[in-house]
DSSP file (Angstrom, degrees, kcal/mol; ACC not computed):
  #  RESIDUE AA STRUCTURE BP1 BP2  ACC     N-H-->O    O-->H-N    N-H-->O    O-->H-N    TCO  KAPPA ALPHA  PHI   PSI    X-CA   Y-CA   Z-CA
    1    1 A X              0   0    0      0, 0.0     2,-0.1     0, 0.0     3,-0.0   0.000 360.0 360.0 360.0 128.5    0.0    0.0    0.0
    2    2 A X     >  -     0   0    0      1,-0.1     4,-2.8     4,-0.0     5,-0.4  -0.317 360.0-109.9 -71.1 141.1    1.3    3.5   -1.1
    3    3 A X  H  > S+     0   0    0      1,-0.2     4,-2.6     2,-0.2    -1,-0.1   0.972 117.1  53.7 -31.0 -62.4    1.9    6.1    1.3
    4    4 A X  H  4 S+     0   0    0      1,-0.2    -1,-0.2     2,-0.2     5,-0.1   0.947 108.9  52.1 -43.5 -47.0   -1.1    8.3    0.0
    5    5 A X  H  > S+     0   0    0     -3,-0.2     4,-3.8     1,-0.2     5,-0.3   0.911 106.9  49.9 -56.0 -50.4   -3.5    5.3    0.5
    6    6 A X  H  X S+     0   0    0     -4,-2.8     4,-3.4     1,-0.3    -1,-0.2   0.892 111.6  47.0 -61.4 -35.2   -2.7    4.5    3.9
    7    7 A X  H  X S+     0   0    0     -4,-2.6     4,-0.8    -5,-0.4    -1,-0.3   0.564 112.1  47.5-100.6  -5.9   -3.1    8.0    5.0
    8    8 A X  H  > S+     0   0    0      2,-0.1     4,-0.9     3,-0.1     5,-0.2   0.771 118.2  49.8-102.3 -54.6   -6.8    8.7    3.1
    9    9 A X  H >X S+     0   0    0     -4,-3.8     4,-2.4     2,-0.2     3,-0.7   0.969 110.6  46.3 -51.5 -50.6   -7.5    5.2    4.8
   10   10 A X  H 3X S+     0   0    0     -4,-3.4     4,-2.0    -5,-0.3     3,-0.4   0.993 113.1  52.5 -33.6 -70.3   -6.2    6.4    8.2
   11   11 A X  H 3X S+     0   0    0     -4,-0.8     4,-1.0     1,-0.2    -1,-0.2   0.549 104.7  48.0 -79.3  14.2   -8.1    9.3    7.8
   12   12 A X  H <X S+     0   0    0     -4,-0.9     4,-2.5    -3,-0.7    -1,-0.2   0.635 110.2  56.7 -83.1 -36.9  -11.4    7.7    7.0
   13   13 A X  H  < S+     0   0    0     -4,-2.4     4,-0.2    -3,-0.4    -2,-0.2   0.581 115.2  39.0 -92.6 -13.5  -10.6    5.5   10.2
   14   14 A X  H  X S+     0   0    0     -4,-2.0     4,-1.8    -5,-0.3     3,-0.5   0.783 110.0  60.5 -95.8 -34.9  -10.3    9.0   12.1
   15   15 A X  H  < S+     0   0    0     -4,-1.0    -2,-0.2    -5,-0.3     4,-0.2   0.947 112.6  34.9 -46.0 -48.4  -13.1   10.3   10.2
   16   16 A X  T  X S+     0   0    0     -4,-2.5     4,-0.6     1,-0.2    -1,-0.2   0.723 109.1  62.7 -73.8 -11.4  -15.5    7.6   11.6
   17   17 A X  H  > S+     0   0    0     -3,-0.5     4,-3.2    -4,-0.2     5,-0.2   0.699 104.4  56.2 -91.2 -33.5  -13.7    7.7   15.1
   18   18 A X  H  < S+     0   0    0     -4,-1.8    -2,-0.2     1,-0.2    -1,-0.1   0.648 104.6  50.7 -73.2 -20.3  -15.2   11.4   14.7
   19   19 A X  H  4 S+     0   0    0     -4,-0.2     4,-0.3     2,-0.2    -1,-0.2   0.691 103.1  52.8-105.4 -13.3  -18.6   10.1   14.3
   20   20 A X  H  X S+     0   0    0     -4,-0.6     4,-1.0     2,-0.2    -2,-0.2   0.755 114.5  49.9 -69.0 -49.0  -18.7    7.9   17.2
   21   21 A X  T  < S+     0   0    0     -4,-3.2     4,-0.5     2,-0.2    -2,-0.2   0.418 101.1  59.9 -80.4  26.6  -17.6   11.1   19.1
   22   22 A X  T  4 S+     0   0    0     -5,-0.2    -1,-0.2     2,-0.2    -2,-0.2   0.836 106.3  47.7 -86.6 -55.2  -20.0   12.9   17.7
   23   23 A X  T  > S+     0   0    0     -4,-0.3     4,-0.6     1,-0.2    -2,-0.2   0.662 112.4  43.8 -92.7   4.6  -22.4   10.7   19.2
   24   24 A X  H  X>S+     0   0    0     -4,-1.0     4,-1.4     2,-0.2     5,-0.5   0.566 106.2  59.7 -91.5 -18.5  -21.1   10.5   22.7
   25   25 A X  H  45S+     0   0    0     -4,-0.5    -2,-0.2     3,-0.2    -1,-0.1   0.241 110.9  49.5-110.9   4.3  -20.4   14.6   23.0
   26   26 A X  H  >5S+     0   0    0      3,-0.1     4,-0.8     4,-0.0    -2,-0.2   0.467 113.9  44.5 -92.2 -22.1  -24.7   14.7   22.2
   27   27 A X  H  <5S+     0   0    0     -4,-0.6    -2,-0.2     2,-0.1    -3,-0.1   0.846 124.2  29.0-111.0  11.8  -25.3   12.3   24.8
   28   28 A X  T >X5S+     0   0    0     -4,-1.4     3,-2.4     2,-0.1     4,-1.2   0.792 119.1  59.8 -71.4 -52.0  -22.9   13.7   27.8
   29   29 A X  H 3><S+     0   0    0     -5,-0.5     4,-1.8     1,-0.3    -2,-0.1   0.589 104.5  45.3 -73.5  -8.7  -23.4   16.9   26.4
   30   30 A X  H 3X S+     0   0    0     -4,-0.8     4,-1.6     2,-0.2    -1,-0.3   0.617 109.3  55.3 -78.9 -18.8  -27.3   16.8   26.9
   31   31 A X  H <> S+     0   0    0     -3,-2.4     4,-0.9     2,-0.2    -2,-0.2   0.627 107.0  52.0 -91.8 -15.2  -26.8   15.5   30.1
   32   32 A X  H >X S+     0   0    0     -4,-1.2     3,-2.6     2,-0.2     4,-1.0   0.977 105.3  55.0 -68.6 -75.4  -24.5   18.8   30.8
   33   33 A X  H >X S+     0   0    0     -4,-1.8     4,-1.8     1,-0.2     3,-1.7   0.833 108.1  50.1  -6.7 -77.3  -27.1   21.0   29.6
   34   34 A X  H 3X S+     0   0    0     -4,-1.6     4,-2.3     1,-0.3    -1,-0.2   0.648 103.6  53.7 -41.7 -34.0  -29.4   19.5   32.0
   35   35 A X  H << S+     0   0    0     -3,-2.6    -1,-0.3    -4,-0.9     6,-0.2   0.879 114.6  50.6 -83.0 -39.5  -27.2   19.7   35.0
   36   36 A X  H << S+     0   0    0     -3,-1.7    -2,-0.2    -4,-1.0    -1,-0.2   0.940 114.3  37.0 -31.1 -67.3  -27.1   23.4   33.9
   37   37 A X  H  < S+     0   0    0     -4,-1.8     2,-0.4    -5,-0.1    -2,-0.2   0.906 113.4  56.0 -75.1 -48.9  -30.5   24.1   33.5
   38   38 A X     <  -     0   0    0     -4,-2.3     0, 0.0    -5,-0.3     0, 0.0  -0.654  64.4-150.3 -87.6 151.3  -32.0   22.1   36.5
   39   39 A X  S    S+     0   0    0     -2,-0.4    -1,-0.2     1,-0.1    -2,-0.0   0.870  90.0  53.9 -82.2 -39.4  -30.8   22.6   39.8
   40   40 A X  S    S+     0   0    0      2,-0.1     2,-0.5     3,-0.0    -1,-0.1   0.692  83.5 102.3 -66.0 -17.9  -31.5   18.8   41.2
   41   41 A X  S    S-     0   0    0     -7,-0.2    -3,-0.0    -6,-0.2    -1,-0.0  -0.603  80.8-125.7 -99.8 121.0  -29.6   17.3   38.6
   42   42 A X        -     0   0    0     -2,-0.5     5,-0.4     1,-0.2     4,-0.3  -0.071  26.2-168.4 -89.5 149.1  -26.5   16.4   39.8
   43   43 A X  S    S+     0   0    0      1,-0.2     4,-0.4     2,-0.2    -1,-0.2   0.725  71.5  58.6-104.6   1.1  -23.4   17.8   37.8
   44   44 A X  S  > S+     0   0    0      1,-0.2     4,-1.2     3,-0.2     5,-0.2   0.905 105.1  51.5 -99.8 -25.3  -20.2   16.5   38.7
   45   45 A X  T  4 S+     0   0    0      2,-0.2    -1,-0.2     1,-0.1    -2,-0.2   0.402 128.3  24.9 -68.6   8.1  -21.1   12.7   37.9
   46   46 A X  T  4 S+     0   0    0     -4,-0.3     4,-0.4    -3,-0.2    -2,-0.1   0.302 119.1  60.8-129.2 -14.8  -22.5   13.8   34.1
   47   47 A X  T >> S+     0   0    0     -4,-0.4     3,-2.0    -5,-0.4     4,-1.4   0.977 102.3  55.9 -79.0 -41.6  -20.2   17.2   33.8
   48   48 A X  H 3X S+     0   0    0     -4,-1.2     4,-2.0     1,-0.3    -1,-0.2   0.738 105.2  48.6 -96.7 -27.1  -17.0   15.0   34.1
   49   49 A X  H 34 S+     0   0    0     -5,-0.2    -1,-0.3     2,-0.2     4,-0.3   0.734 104.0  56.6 -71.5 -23.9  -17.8   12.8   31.3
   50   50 A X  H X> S+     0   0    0     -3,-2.0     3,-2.2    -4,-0.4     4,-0.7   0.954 107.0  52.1 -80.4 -51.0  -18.6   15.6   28.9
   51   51 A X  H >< S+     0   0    0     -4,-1.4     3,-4.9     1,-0.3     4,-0.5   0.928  99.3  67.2 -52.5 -53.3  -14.7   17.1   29.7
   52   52 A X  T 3X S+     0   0    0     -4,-2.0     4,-1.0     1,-0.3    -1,-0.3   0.852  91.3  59.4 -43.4 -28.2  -13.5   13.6   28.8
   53   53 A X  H <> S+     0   0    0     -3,-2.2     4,-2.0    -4,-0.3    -1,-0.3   0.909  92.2  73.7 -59.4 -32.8  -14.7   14.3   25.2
   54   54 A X  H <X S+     0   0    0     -3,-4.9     4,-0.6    -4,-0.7    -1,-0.1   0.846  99.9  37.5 -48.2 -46.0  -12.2   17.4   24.9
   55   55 A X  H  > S+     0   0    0     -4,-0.5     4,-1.0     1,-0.3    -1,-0.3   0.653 110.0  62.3 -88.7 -29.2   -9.1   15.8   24.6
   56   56 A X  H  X S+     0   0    0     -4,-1.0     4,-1.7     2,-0.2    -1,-0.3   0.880 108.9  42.4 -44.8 -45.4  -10.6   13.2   22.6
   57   57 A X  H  X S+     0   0    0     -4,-2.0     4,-1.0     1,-0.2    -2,-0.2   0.755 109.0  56.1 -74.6 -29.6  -11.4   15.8   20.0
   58   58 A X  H  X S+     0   0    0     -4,-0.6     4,-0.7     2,-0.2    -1,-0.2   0.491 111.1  52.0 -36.6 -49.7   -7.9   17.7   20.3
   59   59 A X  H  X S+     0   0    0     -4,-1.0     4,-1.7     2,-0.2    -2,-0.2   0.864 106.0  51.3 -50.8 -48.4   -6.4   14.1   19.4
   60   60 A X  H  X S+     0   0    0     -4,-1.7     4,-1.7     1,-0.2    -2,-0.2   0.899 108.4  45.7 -67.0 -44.8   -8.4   13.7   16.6
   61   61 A X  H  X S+     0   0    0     -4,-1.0     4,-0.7     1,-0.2    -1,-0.2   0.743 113.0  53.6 -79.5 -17.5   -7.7   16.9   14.8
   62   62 A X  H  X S+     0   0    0     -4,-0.7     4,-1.6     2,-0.2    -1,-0.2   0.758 109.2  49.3 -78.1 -34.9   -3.8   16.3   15.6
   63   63 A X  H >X S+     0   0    0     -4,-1.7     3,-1.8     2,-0.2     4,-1.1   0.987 109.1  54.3 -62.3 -66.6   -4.2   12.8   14.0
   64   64 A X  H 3X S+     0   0    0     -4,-1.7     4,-0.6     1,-0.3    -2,-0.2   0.670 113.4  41.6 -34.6 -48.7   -5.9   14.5   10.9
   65   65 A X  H 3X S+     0   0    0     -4,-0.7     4,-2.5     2,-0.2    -1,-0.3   0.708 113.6  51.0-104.6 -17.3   -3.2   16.7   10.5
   66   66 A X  H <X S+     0   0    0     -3,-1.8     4,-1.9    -4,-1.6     5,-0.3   0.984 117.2  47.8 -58.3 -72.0   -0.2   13.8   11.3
   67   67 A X  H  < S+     0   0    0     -4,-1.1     4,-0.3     2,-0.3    -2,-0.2   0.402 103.9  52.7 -62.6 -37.2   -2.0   12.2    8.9
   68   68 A X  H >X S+     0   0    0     -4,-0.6     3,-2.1    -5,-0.3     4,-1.7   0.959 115.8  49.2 -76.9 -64.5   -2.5   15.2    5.8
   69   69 A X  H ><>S+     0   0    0     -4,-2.5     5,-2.0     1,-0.3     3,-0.7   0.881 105.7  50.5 -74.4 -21.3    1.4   15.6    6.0
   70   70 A X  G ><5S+     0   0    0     -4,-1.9     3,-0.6     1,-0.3    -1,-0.3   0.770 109.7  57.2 -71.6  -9.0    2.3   11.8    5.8
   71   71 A X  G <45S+     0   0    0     -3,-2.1    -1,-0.3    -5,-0.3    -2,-0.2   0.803 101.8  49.3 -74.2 -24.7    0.0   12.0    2.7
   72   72 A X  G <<5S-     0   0    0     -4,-1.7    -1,-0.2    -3,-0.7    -2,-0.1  -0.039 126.4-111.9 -96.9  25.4    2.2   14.8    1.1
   73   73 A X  T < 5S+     0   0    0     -3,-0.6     2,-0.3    -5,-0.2    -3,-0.2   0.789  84.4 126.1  17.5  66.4    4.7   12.3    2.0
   74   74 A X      < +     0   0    0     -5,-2.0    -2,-0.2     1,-0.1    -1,-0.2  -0.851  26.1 157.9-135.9 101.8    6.5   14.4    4.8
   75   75 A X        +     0   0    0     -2,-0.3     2,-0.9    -5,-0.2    -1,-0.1   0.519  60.9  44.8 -99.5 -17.0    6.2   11.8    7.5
   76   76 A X  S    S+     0   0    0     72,-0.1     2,-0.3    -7,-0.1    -1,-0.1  -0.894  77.6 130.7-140.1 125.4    8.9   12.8    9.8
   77   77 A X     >  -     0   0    0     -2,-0.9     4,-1.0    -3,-0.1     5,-0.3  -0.985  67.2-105.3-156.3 151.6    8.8   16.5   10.3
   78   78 A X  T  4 S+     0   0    0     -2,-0.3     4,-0.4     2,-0.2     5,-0.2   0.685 123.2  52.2 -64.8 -13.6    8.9   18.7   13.5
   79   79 A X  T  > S+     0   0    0      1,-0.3     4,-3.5     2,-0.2    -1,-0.2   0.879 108.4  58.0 -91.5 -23.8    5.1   19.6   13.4
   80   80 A X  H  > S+     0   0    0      1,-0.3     4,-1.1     3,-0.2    -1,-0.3   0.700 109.8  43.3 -70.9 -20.7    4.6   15.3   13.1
   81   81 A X  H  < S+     0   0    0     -4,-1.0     4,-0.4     2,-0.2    -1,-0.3   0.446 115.5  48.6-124.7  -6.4    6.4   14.9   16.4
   82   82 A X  H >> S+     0   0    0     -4,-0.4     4,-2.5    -5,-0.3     3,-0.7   0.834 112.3  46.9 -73.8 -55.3    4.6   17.9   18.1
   83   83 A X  H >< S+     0   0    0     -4,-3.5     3,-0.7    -5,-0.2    -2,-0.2   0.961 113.0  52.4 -56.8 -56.1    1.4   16.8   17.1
   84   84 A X  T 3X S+     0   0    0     -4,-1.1    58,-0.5     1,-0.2     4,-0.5   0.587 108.8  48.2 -30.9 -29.1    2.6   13.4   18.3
   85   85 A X  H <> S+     0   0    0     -3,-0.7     4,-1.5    -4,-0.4    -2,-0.2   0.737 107.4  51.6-102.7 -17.2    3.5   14.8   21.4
   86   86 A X  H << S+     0   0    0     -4,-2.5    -2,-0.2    -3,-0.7    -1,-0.2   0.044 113.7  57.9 -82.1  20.1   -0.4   17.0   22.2
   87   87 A X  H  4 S+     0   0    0     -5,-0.3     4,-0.5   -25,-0.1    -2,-0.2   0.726 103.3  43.1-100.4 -48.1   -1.6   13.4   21.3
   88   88 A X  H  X S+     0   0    0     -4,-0.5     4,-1.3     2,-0.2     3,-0.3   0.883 123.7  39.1 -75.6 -47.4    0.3   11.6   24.2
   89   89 A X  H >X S+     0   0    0     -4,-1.5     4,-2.8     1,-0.2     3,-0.8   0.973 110.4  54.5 -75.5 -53.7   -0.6   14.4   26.8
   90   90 A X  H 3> S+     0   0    0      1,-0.2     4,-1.0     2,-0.2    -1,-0.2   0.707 112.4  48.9 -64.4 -17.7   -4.0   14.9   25.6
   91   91 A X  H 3> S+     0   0    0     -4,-0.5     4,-1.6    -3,-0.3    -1,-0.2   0.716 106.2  52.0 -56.8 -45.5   -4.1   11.0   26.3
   92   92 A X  H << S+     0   0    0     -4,-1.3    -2,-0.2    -3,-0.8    -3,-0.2   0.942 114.2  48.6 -66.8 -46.5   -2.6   11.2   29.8
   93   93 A X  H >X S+     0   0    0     -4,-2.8     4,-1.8     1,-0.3     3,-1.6   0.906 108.2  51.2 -49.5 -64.8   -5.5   14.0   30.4
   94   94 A X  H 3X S+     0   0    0     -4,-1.0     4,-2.8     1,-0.3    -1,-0.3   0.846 112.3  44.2 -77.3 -47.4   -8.0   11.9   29.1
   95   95 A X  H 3< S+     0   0    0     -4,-1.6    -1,-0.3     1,-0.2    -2,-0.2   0.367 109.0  62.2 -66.8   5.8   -6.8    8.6   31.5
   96   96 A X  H <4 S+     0   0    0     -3,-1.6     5,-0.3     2,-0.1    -1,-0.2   0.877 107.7  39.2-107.7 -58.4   -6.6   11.0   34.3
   97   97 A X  H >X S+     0   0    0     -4,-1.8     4,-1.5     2,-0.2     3,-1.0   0.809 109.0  61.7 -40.8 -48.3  -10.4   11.9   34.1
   98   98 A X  H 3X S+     0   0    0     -4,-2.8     4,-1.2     1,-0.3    -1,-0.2   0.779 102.4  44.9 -51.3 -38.6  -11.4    8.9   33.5
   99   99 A X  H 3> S+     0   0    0      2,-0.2     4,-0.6    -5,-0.2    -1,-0.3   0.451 111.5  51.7 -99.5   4.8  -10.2    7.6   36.5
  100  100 A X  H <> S+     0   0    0     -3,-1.0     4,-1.5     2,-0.2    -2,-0.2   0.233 110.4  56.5 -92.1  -5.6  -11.7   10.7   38.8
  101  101 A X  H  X S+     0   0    0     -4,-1.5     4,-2.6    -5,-0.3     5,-0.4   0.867 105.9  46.9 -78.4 -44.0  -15.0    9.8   36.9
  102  102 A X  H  X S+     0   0    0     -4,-1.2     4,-2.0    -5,-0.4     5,-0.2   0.945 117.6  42.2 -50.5 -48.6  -14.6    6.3   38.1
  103  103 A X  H  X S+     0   0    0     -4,-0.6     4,-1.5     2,-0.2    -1,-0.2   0.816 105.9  64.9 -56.2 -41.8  -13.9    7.6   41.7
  104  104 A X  H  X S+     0   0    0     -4,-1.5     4,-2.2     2,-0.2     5,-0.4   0.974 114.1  28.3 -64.1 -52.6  -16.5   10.2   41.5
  105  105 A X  H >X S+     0   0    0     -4,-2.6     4,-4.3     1,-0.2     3,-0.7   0.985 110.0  62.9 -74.2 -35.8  -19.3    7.7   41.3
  106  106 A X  H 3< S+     0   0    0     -4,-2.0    -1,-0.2    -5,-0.4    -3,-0.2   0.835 116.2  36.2 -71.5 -35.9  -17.9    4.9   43.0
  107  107 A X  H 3< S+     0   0    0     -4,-1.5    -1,-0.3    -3,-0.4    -2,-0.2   0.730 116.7  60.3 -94.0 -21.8  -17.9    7.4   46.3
  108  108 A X  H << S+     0   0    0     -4,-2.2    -2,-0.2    -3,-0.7    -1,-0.2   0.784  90.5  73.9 -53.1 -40.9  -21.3    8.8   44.8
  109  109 A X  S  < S-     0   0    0     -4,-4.3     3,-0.2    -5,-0.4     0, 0.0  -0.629  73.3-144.8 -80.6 156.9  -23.3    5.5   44.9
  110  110 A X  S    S+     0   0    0      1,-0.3     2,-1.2    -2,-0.0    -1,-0.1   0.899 106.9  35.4 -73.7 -60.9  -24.5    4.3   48.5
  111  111 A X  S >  S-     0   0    0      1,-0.1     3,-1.4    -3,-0.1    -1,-0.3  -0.795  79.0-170.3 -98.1 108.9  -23.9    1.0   47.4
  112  112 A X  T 3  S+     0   0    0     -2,-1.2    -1,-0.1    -3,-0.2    -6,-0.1   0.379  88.5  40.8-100.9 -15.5  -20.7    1.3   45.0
  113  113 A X  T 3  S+     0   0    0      4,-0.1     3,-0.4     5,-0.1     5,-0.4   0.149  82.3 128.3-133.9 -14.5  -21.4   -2.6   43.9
  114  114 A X  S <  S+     0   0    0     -3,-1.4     3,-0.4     1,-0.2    -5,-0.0  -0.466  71.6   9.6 -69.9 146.1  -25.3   -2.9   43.4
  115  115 A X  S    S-     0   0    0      1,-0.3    -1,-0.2    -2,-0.1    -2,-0.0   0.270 132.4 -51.3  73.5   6.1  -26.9   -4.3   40.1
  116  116 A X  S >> S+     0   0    0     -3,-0.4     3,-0.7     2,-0.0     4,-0.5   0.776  94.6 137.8 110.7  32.2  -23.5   -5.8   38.2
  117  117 A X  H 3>  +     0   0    0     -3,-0.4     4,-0.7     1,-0.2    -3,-0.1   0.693  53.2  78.7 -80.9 -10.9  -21.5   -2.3   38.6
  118  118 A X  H 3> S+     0   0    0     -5,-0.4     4,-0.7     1,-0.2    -1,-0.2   0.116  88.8  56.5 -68.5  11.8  -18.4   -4.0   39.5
  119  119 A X  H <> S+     0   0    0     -3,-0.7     4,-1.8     2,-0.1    -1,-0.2   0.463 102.3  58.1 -97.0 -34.0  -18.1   -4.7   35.5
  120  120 A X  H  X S+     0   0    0     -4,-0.5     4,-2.2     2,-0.2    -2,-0.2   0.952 105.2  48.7 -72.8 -31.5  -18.3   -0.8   35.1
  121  121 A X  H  X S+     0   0    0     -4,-0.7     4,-0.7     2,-0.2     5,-0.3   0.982 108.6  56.3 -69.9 -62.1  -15.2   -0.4   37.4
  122  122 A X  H >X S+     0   0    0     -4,-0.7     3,-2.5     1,-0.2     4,-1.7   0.811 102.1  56.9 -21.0 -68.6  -13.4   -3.1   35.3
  123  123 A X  H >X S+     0   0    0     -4,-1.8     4,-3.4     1,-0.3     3,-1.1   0.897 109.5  44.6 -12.1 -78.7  -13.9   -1.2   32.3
  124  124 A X  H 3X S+     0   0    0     -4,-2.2     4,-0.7     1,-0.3    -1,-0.3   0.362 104.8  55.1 -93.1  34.1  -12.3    1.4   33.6
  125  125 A X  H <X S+     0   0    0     -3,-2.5     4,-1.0    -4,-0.7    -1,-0.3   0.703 108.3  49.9 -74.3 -39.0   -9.8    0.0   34.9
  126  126 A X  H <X S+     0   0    0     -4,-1.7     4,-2.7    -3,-1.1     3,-0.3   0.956 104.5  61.6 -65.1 -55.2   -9.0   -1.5   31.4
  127  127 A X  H  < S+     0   0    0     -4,-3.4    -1,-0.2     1,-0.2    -3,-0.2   0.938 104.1  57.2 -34.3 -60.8   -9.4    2.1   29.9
  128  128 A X  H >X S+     0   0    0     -4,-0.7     4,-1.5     1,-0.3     3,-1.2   0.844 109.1  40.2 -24.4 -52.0   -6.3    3.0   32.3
  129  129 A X  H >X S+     0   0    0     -4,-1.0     4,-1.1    -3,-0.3     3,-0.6   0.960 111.5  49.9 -85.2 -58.9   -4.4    1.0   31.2
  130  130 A X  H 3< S+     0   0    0     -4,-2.7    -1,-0.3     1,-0.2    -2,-0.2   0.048 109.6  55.8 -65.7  18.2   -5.1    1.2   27.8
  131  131 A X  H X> S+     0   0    0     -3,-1.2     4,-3.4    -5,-0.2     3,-0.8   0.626 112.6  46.3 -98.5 -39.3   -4.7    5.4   28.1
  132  132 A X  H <X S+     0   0    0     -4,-1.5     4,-1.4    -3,-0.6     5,-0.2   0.789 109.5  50.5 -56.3 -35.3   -1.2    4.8   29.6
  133  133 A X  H 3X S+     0   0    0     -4,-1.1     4,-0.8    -5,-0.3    -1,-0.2   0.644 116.6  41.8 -66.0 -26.8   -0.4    2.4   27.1
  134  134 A X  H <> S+     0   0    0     -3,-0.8     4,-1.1     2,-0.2    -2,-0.2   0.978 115.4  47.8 -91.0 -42.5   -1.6    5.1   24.5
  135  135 A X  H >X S+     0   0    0     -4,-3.4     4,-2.5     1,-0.2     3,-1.5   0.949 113.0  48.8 -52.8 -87.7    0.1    8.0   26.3
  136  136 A X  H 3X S+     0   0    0     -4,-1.4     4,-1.6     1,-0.2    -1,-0.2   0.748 116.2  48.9 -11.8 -70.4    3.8    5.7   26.6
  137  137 A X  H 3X S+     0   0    0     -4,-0.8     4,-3.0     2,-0.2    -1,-0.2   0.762 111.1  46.4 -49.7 -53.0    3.1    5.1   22.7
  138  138 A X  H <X S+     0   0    0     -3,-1.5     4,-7.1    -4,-1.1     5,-0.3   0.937 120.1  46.9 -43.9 -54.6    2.4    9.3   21.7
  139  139 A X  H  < S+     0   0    0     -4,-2.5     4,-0.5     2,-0.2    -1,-0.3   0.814 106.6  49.1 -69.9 -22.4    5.1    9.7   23.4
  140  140 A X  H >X S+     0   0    0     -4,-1.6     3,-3.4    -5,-0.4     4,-1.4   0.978 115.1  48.6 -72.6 -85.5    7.6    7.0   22.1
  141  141 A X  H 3X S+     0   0    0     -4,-3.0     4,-2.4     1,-0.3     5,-0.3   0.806 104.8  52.5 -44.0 -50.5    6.9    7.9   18.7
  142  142 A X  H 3X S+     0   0    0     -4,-7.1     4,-1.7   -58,-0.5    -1,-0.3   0.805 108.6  54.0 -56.2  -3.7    7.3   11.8   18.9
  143  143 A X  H <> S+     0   0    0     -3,-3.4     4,-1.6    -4,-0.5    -2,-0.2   0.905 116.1  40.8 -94.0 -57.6   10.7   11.2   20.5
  144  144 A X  H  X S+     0   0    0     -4,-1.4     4,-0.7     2,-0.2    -2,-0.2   0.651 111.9  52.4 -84.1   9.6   11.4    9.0   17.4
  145  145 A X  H  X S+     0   0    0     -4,-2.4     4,-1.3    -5,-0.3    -2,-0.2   0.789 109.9  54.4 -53.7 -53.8    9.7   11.2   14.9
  146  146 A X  H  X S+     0   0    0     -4,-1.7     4,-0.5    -5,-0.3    -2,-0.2   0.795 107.5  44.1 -46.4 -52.9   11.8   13.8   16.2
  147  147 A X  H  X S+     0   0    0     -4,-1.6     4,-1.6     2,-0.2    -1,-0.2   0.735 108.6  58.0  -6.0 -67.9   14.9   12.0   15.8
  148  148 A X  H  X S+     0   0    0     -4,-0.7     4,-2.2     1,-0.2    -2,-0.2   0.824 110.5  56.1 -63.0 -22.6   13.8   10.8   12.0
  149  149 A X  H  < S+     0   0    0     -4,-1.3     4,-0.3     1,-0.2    -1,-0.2   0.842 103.1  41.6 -98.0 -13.8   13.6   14.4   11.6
  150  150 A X  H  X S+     0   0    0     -4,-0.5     4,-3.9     2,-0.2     5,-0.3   0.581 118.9  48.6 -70.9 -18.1   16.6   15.7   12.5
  151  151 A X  H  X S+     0   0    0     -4,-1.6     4,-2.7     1,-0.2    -2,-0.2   1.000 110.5  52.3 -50.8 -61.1   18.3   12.9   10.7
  152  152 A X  H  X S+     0   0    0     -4,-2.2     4,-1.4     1,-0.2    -1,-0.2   0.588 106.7  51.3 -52.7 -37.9   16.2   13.7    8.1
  153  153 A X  H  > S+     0   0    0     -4,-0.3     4,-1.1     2,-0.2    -1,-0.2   0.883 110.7  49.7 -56.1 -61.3   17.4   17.4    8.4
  154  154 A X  H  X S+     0   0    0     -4,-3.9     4,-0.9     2,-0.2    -2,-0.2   0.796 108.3  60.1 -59.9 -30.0   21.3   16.3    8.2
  155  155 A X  H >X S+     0   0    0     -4,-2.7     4,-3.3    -5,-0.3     3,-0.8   0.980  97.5  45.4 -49.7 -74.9   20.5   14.6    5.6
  156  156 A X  H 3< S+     0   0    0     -4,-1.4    -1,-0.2     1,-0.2    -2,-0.2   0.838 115.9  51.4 -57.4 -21.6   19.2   17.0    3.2
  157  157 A X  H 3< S+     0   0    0     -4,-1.1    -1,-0.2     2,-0.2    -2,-0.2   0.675 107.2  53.5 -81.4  -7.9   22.5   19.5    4.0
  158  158 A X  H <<        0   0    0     -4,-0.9    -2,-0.2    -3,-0.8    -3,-0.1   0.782 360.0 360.0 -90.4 -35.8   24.8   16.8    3.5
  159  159 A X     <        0   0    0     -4,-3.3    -1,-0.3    -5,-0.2    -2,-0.2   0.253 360.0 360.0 -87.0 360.0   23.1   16.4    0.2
């Protein structure tokens, strides 16, 4: 597969990633609204879920744009290992929330364990893991993006 392809497939696979958040930032974000607008409706278990969207969205559009320049086939470039590196953080953020949403209800419910909610804790436990995992990843790669691009730099004066 040619460079060009991968990266219009990539971005189709971020495009759809976009439409999945699409539909999760209408159904936190109505539930934000709400917490606004009514006073009983309680806002830090449904406001903390909407924030988790941000950085999601912040990801995406820094993939979109990794993605544009490996299509113009300038895959290791300074802006690719910046963008690589608001990806890794905006990851850490995301795992960080995630797990004071988990905390916020778990000390929110009376009974933290009622009706099969010890599978929701799993979850996010697995989310953890797999946000550290993503953040370690961001980060691994902009450090060698960075690298490929100064190489990439000596190269072209040498030449």
């Amino acid at each position: 597969m040619k460079q060009k392809e991968l990266s219009i497939l990539l971005r189709a696979v971020v495009a759809l990633c976009g439409l999945v958040w699409l539909f999760f930032f209408y159904w936190f974000g109505k539930n934000f609204v709400l917490s606004l607008i009514e006073p009983d409706y309680i806002l830090t278990a449904n406001a903390l879920p909407f924030s988790i969207l941000i950085p999601v969205l912040i990801a995406m559009i820094d993939a979109w744009r990794i993605l544009t320049r490996i299509g113009k086939n300038n895959s290791f470039c300074v802006e690719n290992a910046r963008g690589l590196r608001r990806v890794s953080f905006c990851a850490l953020i995301d795992t960080v929330l995630v797990i004071l949403w988990g905390l916020t209800s778990y000390f929110h419910d009376h009974v933290p364990f009622a009706n099969g909610n010890e599978w929701f804790y799993v979850l996010l436990l697995v989310i953890a893991v797999v946000g550290v995992s993503a953040t370690a990843g961001a980060a691994a790669l902009s450090h060698l993006t960075l690298k490929a691009a100064d190489l990439q730099d000596d190269n072209d004066l040498t030449i």
